[in-house]
VEXDREN-2710 file (C-alpha; in Angstrom, 1 decimal):
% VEXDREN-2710
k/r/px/py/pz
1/UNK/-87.0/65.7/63.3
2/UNK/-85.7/65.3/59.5
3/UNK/-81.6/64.8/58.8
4/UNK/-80.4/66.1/56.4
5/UNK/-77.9/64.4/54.2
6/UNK/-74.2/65.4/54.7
7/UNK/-71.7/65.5/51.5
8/UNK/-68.6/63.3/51.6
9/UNK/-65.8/65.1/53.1
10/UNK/-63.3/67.0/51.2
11/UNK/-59.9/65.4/50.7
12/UNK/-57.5/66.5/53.4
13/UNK/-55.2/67.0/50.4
14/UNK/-57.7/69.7/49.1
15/UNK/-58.3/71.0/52.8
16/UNK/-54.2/71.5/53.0
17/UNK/-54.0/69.1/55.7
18/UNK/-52.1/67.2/54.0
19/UNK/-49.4/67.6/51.1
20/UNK/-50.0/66.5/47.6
21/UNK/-47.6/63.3/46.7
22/UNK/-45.8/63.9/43.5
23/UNK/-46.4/61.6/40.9
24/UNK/-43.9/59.1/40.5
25/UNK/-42.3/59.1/37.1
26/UNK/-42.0/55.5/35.9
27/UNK/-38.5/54.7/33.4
28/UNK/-40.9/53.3/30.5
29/UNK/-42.2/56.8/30.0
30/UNK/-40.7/58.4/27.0
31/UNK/-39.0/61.5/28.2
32/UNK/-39.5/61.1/31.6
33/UNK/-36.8/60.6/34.6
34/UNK/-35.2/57.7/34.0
35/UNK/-36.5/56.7/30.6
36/UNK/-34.9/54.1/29.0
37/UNK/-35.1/55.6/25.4
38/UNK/-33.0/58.2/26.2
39/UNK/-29.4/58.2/24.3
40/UNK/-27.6/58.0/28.4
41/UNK/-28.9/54.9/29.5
42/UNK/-30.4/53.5/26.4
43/UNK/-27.1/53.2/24.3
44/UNK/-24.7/51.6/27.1
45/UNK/-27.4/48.6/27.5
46/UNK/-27.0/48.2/23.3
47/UNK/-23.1/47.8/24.0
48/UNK/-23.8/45.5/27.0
49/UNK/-26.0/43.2/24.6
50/UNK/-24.0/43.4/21.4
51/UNK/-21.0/42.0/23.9
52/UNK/-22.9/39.5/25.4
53/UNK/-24.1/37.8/22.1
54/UNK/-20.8/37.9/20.2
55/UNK/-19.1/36.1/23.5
56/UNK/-21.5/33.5/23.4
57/UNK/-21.0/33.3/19.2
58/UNK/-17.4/33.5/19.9
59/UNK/-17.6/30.2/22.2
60/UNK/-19.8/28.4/20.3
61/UNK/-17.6/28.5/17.4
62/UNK/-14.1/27.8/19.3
63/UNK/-16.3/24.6/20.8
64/UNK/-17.8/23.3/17.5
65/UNK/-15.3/21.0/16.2
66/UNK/-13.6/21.7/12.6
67/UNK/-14.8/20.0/9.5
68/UNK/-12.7/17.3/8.7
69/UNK/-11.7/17.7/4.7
70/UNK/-10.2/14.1/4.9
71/UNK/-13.1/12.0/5.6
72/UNK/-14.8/13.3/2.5
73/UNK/-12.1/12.2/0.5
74/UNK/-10.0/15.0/-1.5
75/UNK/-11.3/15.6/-5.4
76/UNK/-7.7/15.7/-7.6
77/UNK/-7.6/16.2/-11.1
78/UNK/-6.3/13.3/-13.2
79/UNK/-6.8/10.5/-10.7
80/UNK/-10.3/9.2/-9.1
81/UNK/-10.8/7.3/-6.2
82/UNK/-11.1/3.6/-6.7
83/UNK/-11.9/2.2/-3.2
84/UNK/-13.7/3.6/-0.1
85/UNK/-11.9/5.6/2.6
86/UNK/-10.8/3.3/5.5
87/UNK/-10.0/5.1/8.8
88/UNK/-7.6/3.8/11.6
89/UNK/-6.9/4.5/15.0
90/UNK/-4.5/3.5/17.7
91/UNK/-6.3/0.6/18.8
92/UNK/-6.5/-1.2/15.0
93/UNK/-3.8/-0.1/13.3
94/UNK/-2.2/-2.8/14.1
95/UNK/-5.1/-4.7/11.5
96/UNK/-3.4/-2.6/9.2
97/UNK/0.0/-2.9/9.7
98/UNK/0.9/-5.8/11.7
99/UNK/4.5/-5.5/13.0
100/UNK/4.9/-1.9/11.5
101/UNK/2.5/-0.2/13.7
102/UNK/5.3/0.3/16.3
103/UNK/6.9/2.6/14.0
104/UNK/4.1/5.0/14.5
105/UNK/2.9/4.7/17.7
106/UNK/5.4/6.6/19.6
107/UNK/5.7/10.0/17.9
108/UNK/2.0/10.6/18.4
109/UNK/0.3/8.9/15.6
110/UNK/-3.1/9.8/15.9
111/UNK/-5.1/8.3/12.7
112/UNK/-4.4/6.7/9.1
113/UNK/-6.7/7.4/6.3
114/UNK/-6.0/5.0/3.2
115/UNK/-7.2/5.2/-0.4
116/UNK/-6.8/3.8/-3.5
117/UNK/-6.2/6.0/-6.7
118/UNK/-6.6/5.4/-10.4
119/UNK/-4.6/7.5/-12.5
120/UNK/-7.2/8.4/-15.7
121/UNK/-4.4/8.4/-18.2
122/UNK/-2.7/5.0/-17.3
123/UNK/-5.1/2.8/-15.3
124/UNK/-2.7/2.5/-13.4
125/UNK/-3.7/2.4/-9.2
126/UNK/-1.9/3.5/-6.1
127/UNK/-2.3/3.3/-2.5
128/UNK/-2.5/6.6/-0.5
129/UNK/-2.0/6.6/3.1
130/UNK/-2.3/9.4/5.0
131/UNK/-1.0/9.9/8.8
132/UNK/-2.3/12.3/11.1
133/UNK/0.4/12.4/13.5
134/UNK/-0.8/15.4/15.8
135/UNK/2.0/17.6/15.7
136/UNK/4.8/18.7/12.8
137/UNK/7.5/17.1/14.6
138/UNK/6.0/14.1/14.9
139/UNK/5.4/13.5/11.4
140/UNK/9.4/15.1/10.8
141/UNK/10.0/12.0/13.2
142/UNK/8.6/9.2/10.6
143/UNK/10.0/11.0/7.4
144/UNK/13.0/11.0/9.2
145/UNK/12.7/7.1/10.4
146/UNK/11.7/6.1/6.8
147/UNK/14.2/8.2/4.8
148/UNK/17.4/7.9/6.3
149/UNK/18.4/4.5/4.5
150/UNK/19.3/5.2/0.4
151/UNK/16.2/7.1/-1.8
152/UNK/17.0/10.6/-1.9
153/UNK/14.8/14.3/-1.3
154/UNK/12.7/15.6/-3.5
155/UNK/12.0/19.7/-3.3
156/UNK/8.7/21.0/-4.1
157/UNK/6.4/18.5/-2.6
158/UNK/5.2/19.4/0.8
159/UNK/7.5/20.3/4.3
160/UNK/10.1/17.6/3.3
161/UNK/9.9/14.7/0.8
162/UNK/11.6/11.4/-0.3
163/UNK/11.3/8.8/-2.7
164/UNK/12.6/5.3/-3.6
165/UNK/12.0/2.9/-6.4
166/UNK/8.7/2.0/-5.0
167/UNK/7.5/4.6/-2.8
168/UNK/7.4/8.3/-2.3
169/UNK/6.9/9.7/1.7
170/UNK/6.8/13.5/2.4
171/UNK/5.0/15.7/5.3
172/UNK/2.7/18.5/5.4
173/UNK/2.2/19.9/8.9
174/UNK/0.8/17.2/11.0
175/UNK/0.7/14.8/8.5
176/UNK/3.3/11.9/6.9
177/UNK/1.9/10.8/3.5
178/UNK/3.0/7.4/2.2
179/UNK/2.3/6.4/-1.3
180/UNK/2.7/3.6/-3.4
181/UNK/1.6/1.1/-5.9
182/UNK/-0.9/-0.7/-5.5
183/UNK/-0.2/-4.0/-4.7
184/UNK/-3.5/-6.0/-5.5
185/UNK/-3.7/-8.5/-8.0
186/UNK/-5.8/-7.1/-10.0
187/UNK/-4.0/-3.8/-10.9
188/UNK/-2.0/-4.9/-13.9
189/UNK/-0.6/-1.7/-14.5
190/UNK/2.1/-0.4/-12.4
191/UNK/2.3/3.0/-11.4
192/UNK/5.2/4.8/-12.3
193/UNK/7.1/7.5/-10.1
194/UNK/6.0/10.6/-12.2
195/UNK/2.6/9.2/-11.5
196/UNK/3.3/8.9/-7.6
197/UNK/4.7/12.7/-8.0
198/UNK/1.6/14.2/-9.4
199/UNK/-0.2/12.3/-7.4
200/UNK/1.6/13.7/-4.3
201/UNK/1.6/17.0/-5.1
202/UNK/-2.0/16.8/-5.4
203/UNK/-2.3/15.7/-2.0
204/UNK/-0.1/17.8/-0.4
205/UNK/-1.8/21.4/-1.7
206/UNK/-5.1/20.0/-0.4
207/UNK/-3.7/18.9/3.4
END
């Protein structure tokens, strides 16, 4: 007796035996439910990104530390630096400064820088030493220390300035400035106080 074939059965969807699932519509589909493209969702995720980057921009920068314009060694007009730039910290100032280091120590002296100068008209060279002393008030407290035995103020150079025969001090910020002539034997030209003044107020508009 001969079969016959049968046909696959219909889909019970198509026989209504069971109902047709709607498609679900996915949020990459431009224009559908839920797309991302679209100006309500898109737009607040833009915000939520641009915030996120200039936070981390922001930290970044407030954790990088500052150039320092010192170590390079400031560029002044009239005078050019005649020796390299020697650095100091609390632990060898005193191979500096023997005895005088004591002087500095307890208003918060950070760091010395020391150069030497040569003045371009004269020849003439001068010591510049420069004291980061971490705060204003600190570097108030040296001037103060330094200046309160004969000399007299100056105006016009830096916070607060003084000078003596030999020596001009003043302050800028965090910073006491001592300068002088230099007192190698090889410098054979003194350097006068008009040099010492120019020579400060270079200094001071750069610190």
């Amino acid at each position: 007796m001969a079969t016959s074939e049968k046909s696959p059965p219909t889909p019970l969807c198509q026989r209504g035996e069971l109902p047709r699932k709607p498609k679900k519509s996915s949020p990459f589909y431009k224009g559908g439910q839920g797309d991302l493209m679209s100006l309500p969702v898109f737009f607040p995720r833009v915000l939520l990104l641009a915030f996120v980057i200039a936070s981390c921009l922001a930290l970044l920068s407030c954790s990088l530390p500052r150039p320092n314009s010192l170590l390079a060694g400031p560029k002044l007009k009239n005078f050019e630096q005649s020796s390299p730039l020697t650095v100091y910290n609390r632990a060898n100032l005193f191979d500096y400064m023997n005895g005088e280091a004591e002087a500095y120590l307890p208003f918060g002296f950070r760091l010395l820088y020391v150069n030497v100068f040569r003045t371009e008209k004269t020849d003439s060279s001068m010591v510049l030493e420069i004291y980061d002393m971490g705060t204003p008030d600190g570097a108030g407290a040296v001037l103060k220390k330094y200046s309160s035995e004969g000399g007299s103020s100056l105006a016009g150079i830096g916070e607060g300035a003084w000078a003596d025969k030999g020596v001009l001090l003043f302050r800028q910020g965090n910073h006491f400035v001592r300068i002088f002539p230099d007192p190698s034997p090889e410098n054979e030209v003194r350097a006068t106080l008009q040099e010492m003044l120019d020579l400060a107020r270079e200094i001071a508009a750069r610190i």
